[in-house]
N, CA, C and O of each residue as an XYZ file, in Angstrom:
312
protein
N     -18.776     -2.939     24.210
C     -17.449     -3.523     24.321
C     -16.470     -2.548     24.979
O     -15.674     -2.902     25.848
N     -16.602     -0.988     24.396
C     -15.895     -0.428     25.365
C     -15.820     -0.397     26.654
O     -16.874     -0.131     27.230
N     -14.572     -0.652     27.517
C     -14.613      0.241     28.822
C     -14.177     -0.907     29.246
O     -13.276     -0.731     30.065
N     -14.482     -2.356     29.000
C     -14.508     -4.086     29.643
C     -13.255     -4.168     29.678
O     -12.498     -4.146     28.708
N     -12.953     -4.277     30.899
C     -11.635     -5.184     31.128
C     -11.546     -6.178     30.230
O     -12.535     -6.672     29.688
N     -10.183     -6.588     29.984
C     -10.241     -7.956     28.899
C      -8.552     -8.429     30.240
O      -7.621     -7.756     30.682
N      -9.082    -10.210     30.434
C      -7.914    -10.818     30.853
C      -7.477    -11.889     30.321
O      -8.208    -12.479     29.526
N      -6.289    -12.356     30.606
C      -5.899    -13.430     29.442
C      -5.702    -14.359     30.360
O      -5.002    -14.277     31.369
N      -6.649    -15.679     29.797
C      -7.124    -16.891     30.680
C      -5.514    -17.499     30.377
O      -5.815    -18.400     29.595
N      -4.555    -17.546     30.457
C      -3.351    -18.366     29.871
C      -2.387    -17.746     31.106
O      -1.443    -18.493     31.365
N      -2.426    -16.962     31.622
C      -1.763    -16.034     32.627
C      -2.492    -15.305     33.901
O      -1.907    -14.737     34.823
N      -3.712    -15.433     33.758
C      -4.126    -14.230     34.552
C      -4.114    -13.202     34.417
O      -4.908    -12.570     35.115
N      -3.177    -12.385     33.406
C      -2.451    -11.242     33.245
C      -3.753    -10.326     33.393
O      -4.754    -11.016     33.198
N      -4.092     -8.849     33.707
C      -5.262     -8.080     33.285
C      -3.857     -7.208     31.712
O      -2.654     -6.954     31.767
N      -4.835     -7.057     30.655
C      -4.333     -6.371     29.674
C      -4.983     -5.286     29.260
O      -4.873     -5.090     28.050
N      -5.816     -4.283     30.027
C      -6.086     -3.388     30.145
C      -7.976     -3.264     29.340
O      -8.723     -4.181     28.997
N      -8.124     -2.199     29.305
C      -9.689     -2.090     28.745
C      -9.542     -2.097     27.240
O      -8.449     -1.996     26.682
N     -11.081     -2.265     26.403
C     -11.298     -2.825     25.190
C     -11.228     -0.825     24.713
O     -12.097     -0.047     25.108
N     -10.135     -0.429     23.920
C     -10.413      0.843     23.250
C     -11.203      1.056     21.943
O     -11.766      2.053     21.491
N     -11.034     -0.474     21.381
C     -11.570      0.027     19.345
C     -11.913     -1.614     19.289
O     -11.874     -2.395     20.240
N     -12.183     -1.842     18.210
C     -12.786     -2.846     17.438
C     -12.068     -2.799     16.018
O     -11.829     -1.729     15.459
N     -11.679     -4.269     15.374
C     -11.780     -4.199     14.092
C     -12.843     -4.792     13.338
O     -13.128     -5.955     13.626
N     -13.475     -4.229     12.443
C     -14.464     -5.222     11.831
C     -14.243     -5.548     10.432
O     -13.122     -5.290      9.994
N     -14.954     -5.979      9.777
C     -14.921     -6.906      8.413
C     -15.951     -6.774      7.845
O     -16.718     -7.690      7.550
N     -16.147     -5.228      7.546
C     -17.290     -4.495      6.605
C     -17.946     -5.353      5.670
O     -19.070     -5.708      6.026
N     -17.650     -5.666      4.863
C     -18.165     -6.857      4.258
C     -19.247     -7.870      4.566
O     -20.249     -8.164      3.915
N     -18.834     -8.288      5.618
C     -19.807     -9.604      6.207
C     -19.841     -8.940      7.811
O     -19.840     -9.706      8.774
N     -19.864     -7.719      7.960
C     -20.362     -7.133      9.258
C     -20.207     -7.872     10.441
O     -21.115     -7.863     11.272
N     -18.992     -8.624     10.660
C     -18.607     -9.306     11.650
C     -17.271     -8.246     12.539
O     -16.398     -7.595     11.966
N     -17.514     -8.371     14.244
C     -15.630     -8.226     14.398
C     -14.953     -9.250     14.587
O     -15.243    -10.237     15.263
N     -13.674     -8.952     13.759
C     -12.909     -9.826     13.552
C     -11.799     -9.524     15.277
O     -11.137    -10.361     15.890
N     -11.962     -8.332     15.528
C     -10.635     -8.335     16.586
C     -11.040     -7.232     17.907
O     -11.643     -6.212     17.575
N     -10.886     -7.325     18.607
C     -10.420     -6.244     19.679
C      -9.273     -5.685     19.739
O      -8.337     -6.280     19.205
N      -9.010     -4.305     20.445
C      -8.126     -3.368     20.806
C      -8.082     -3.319     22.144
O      -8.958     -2.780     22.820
N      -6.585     -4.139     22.823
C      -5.931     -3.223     23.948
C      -5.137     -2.383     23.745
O      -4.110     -2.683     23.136
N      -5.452     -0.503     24.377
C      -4.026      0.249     24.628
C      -2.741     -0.331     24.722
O      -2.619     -1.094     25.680
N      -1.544     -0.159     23.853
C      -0.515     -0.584     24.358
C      -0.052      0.277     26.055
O      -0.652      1.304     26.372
N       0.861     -0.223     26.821
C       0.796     -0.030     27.734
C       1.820      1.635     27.775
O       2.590      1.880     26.846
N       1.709      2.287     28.566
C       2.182      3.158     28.542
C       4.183      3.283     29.376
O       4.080      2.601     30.395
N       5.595      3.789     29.309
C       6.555      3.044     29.703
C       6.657      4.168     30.876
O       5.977      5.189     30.776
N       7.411      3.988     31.850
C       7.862      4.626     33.075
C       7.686      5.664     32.923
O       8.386      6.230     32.084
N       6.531      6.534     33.753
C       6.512      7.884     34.405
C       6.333      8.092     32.789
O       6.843      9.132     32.371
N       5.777      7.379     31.952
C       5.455      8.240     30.251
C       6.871      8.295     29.657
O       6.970      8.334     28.430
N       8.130      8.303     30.530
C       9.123      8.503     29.504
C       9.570      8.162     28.400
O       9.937      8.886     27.475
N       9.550      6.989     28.475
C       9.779      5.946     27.074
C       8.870      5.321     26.294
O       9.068      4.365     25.544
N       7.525      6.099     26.576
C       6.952      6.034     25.545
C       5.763      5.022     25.821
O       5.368      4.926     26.983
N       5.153      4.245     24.809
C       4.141      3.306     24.739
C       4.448      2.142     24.074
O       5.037      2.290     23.003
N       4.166      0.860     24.485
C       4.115     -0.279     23.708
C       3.027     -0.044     22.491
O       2.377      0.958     22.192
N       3.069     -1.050     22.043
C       2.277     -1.458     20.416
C       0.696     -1.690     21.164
O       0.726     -2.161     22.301
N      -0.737     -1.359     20.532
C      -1.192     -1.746     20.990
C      -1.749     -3.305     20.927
O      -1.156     -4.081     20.178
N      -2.830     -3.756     21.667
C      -2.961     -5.321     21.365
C      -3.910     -5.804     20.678
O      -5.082     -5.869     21.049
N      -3.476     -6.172     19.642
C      -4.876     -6.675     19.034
C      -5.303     -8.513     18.884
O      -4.737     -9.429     18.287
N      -6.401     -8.466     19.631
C      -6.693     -9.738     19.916
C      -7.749    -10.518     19.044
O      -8.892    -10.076     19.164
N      -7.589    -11.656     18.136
C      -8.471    -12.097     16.942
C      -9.571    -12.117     17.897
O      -9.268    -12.039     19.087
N     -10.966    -12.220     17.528
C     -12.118    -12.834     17.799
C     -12.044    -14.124     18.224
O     -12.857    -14.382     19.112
N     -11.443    -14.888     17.936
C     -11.538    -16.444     17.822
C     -10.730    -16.303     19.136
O     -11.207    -16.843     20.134
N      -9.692    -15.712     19.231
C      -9.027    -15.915     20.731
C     -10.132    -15.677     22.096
O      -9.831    -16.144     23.195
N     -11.212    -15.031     21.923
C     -12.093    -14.165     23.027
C     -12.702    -15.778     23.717
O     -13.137    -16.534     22.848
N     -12.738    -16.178     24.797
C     -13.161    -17.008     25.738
C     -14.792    -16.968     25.984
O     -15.609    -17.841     25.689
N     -15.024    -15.658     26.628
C     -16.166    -15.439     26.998
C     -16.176    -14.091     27.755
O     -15.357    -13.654     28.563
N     -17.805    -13.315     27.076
C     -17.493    -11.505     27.094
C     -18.440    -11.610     28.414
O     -19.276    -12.496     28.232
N     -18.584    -10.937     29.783
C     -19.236    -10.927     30.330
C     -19.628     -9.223     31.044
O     -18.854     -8.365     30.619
N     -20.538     -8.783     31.883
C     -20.918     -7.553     31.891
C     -20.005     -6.534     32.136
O     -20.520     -5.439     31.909
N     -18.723     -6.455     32.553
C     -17.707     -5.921     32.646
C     -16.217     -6.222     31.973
O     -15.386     -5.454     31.489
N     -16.235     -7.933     32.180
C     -14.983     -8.316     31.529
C     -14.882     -9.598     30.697
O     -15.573    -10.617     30.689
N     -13.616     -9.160     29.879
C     -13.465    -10.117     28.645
C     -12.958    -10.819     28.829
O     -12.094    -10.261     29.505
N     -12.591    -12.171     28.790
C     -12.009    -13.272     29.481
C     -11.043    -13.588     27.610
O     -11.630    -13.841     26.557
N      -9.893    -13.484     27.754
C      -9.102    -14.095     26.388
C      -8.098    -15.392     26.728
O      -7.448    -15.688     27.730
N      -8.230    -15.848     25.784
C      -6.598    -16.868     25.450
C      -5.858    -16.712     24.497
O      -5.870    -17.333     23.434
N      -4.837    -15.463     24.987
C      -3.727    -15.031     24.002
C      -2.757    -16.396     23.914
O      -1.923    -16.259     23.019
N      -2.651    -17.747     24.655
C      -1.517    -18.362     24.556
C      -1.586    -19.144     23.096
O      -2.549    -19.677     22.546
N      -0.107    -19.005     22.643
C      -0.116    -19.742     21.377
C      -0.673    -20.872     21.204
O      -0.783    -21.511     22.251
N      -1.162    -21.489     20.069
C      -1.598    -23.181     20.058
C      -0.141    -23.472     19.196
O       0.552    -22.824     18.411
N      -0.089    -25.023     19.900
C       0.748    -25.579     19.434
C       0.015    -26.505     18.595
O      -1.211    -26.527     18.704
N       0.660    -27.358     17.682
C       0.067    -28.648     16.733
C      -0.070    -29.600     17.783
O      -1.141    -30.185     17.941
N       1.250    -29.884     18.765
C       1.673    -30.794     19.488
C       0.574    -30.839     20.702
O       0.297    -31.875     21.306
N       0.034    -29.660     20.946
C      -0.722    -29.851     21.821
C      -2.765    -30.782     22.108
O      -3.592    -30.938     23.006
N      -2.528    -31.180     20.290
C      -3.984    -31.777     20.383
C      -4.855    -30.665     20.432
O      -6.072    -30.837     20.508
């Protein structure tokens, strides 16, 4: 999982490479991925939050990249 681009099918956006994993010791599943938050101008101001994306959001993992749908669900949307 490390190193894979991950993009978000809702935008196109690229949101950078997969750094960590969360898992769910228990029932030995991951529950989430880790994007780096992004880093702010020339480093000055610092770093965003990083991203953590449920499992259930992940589209489809392929040999380099992660395909996601960060966009919210609506009820309204069926």
């Amino acid at each position: 999982m490390r190193n894979k681009e991950v993009i978000d099918l809702s935008d196109g956006r690229r949101l950078g490479f997969v750094c960590d994993v969360e898992v769910d010791i228990r029932n030995g599943r991951i529950i989430a991925i880790v994007v780096p938050g992004r880093k702010g101008f020339a480093g000055i101001f610092g770093k965003t939050e990083d991203c953590v994306i449920p499992w259930c959001n992940i589209c489809k993992i392929g040999d380099d990249i992660i395909i996601v749908n960060n966009k919210p669900h609506n009820l309204s949307d069926g």
